[in-house]
N, C-alpha and C positions, 0 to 999 in steps of 0.2 A: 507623416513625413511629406504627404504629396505637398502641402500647404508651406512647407520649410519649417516646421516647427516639429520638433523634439518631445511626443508623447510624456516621456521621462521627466524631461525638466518642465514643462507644463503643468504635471502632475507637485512638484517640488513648488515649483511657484505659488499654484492653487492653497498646498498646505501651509506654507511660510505666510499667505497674507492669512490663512483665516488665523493662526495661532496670534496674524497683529493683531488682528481684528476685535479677538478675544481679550486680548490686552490693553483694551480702549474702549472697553462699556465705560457706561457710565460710570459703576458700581467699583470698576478698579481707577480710574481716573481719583473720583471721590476719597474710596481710601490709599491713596496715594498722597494728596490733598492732604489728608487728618493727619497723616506720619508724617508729612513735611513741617503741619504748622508745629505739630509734637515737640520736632527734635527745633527747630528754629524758638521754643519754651513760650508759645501762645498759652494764654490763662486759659486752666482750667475751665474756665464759661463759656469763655470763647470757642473752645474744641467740643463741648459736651453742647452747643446752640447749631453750632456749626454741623454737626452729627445729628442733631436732630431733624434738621431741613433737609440733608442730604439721605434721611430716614422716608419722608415724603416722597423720594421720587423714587426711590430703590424697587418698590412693586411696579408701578408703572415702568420706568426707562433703565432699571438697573442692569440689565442685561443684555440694555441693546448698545450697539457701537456709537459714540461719539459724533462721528462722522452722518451716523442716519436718524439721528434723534430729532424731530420736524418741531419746530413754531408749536405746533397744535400739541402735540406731545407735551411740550413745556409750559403752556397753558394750562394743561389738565392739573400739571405738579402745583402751580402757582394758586389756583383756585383748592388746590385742598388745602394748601397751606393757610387759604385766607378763610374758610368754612373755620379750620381747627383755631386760627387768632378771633376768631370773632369770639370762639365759646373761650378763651382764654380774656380777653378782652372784657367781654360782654356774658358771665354765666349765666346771664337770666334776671341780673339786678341790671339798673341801668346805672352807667357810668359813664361819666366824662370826654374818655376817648373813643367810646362805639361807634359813633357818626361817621370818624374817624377811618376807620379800620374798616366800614362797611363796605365801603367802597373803593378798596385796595387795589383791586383789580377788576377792572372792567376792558370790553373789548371797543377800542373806537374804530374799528371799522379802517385800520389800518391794514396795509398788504404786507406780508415779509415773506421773503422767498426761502425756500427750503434748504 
């Protein structure tokens, strides 16, 4: 109280944001995302391709908030998605589009802020 602040509602505040907070991982965003394309009637492919990329990031970012999820984070997601098309792409026969695909993601030594 010395400070002009209200212990109580401090305490009320602290829990209202983290329950946002909780409700803006990645992981609720995402299936938030998959029930929206649902009921709006995206094809079947489209939600089961959609669900599989947002599958990717779910160990890594799925439980962090929206808001704190860094550049480097979403590069981690990106390069496994490109390791998994390469063996989809590319099983070990050579094909057409590997060349392709090899090089889906790379870092050019661009900056982006957090």
């Amino acid at each position: 109280l010395r400070e002009g602040k209200d212990p109580m509602v401090e305490r009320r505040v602290e829990k209202l944001a983290r329950a946002i907070a909780a409700g803006n991982t990645f992981a609720a965003v995402a299936d938030e995302l998959l029930a929206k394309m649902a009921r709006e009637g995206r094809a079947g492919t489209t939600l089961k391709k959609t669900k599989w990329l947002f599958d990717f990031a779910r160990p890594l970012i799925g439980n962090r908030p929206i808001g704190e999820i860094s550049a480097a984070e979403v590069l981690a997601v990106l390069r496994k998605v490109e390791v998994r098309s390469r063996r989809v792409v590319d099983p070990g026969a050579a094909h057409e589009d590997a060349p392709a695909a090899q090089g889906a993601v790379a870092i050019t030594g661009a900056r982006h802020s957090d």
